[in-house]
C-alpha positions as CSV (number, residue, x, y, z in Angstrom):
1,X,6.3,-18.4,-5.1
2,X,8.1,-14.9,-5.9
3,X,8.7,-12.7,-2.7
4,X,6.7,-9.5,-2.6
5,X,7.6,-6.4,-4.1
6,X,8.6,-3.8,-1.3
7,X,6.1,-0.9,-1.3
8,X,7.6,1.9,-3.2
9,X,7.8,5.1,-1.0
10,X,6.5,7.2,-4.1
11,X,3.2,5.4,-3.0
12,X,2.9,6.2,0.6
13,X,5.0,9.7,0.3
14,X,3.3,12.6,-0.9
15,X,-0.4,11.9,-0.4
16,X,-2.3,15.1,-0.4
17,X,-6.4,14.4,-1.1
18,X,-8.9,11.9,-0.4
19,X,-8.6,10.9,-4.3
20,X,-5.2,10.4,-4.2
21,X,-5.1,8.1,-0.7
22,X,-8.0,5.8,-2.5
23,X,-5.4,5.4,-5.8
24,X,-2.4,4.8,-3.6
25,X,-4.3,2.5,-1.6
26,X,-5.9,0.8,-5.0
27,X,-2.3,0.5,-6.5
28,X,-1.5,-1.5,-3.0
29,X,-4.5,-3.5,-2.9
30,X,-4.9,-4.3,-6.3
31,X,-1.8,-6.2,-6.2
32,X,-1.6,-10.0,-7.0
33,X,-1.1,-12.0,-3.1
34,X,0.3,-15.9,-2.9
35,X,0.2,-16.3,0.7
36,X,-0.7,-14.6,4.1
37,X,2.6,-13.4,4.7
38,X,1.9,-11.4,0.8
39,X,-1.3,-10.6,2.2
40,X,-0.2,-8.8,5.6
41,X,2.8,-7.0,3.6
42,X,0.0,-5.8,1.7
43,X,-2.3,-4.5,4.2
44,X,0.8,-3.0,6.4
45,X,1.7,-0.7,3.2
46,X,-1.8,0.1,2.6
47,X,-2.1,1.0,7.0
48,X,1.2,2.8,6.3
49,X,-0.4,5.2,3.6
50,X,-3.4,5.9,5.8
51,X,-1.4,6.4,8.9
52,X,0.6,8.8,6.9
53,X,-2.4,10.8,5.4
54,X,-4.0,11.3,8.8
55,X,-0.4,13.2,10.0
């Protein structure tokens, strides 16, 4: 089992429209997961994009 890729912060810096939150977030979730620990990783990078698009 290989340890998850950190989230790059290209992906959750710079998000500017609807269109590009739903990529960023696809580029996240589209992502291969092992385990649950993989899985909540996952979902925390894809809350952090979110979170940062509603500041």
């Amino acid at each position: 089992m290989t340890s998850p890729k950190p989230t790059p912060l290209s992906v959750v810096q710079g998000v500017q429209s609807p269109t590009e939150i739903v990529e960023k977030l696809n580029v996240i979730l589209d992502q291969p997961v092992n385990s649950l620990s993989e899985e909540a990783q996952q979902l925390s990078a894809a809350h952090d994009v979110l979170q940062q698009a509603l500041q």
